[in-house]
C-alpha positions as CSV (number, residue, x, y, z in Angstrom):
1,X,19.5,-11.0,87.9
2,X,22.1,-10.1,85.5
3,X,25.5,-8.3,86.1
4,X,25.2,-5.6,83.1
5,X,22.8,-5.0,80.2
6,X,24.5,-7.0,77.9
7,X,24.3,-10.2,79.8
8,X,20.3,-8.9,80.6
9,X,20.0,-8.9,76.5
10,X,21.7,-12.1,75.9
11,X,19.0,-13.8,78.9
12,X,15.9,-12.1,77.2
13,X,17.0,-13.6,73.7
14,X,17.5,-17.2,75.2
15,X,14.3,-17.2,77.4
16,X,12.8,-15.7,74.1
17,X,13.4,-19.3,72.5
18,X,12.9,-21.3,75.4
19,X,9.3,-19.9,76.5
20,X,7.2,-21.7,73.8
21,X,8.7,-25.0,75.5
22,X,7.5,-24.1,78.9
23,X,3.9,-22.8,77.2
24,X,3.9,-26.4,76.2
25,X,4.4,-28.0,79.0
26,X,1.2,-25.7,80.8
27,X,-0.9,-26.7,78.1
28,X,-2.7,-29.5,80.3
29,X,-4.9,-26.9,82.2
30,X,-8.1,-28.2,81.5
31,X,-9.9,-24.8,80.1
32,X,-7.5,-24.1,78.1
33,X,-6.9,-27.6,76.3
34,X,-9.7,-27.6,73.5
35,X,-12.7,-28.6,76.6
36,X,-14.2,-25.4,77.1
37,X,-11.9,-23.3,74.7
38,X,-10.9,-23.9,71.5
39,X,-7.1,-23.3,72.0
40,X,-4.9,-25.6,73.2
41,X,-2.2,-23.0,74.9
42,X,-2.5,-20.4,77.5
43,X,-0.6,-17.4,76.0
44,X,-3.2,-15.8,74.3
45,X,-6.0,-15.6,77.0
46,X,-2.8,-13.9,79.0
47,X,-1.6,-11.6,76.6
48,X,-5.6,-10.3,75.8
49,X,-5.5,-10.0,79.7
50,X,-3.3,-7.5,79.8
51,X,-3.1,-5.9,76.9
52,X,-3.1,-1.9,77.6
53,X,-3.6,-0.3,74.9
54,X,-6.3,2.1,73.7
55,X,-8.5,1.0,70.8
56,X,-7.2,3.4,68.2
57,X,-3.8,2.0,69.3
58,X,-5.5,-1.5,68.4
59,X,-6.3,0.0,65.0
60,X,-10.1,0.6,66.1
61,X,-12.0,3.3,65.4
62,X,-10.5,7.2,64.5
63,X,-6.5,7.6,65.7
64,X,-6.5,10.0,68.4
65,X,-3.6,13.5,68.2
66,X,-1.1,12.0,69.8
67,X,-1.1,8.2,69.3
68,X,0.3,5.6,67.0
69,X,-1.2,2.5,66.0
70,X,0.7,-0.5,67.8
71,X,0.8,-3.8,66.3
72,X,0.9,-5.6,69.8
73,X,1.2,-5.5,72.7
74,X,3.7,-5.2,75.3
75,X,3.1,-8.9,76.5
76,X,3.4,-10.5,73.0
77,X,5.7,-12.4,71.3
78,X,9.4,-10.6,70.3
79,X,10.3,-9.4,66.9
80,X,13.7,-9.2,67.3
81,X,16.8,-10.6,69.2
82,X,18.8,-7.9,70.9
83,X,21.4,-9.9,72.1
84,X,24.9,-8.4,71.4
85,X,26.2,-12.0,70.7
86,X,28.6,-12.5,67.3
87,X,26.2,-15.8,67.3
88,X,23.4,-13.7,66.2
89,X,23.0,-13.6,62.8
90,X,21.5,-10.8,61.2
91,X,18.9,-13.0,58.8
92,X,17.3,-14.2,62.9
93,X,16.0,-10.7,62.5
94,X,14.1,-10.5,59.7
95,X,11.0,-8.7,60.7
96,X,10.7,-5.0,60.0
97,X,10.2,-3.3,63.4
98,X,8.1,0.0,64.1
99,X,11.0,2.4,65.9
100,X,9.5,5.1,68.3
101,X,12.2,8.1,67.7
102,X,11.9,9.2,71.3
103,X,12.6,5.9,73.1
104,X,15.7,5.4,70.2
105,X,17.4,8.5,71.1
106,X,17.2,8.3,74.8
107,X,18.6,4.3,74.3
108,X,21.3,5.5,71.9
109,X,22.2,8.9,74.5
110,X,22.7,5.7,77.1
111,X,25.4,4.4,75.4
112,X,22.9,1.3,73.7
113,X,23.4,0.2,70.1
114,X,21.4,0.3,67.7
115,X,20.5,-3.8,67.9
């Protein structure tokens, strides 16, 4: 558990790196190691698992009033650091990122910035 949000941003960005090393090492379940499947890690049968979102979200079928089309899903790979560190370089962060306006406002009302 961390003591404040900036230490809780600084241990999401490090697990962020470190996870593909521990996917690696759980690549030796049988199913999932080319046998029976032809993939060789486990993330993506757990990510399609609990993926939540609509299919218009998914970008099937008509968009529904009301909904945007996500590009993943919550339990997916990150597309930025959020870390407040002076380590992190702004080039690490070189994907454009879709910003919902509500869930920005409320962060930056919190006292959040804008990383």
């Amino acid at each position: 558990q961390a003591r404040d949000i900036n230490e809780a941003r600084h241990l999401y960005d490090q697990l962020a790196v470190f996870t593909p090393l521990m996917l690696a090492l759980t690549a030796a379940t049988p199913y999932a190691r080319g046998l029976l499947a032809d993939t060789d890690v486990r993330w993506s049968i757990v990510s399609e698992s609990v993926d939540d979102r609509m299919p218009c979200e998914r970008g099937i079928g008509e968009m529904l009033e009301g909904k945007k089309r996500l590009s993943k899903s919550r339990y997916d790979s990150i597309d930025v650091f959020i870390s407040p560190s002076c380590a992190l370089k702004p080039h690490y962060n070189d994907v454009p990122v879709a910003i919902d306006d509500q869930s920005f406002r409320t962060l930056m009302e919190a006292g959040i910035d804008e990383r």
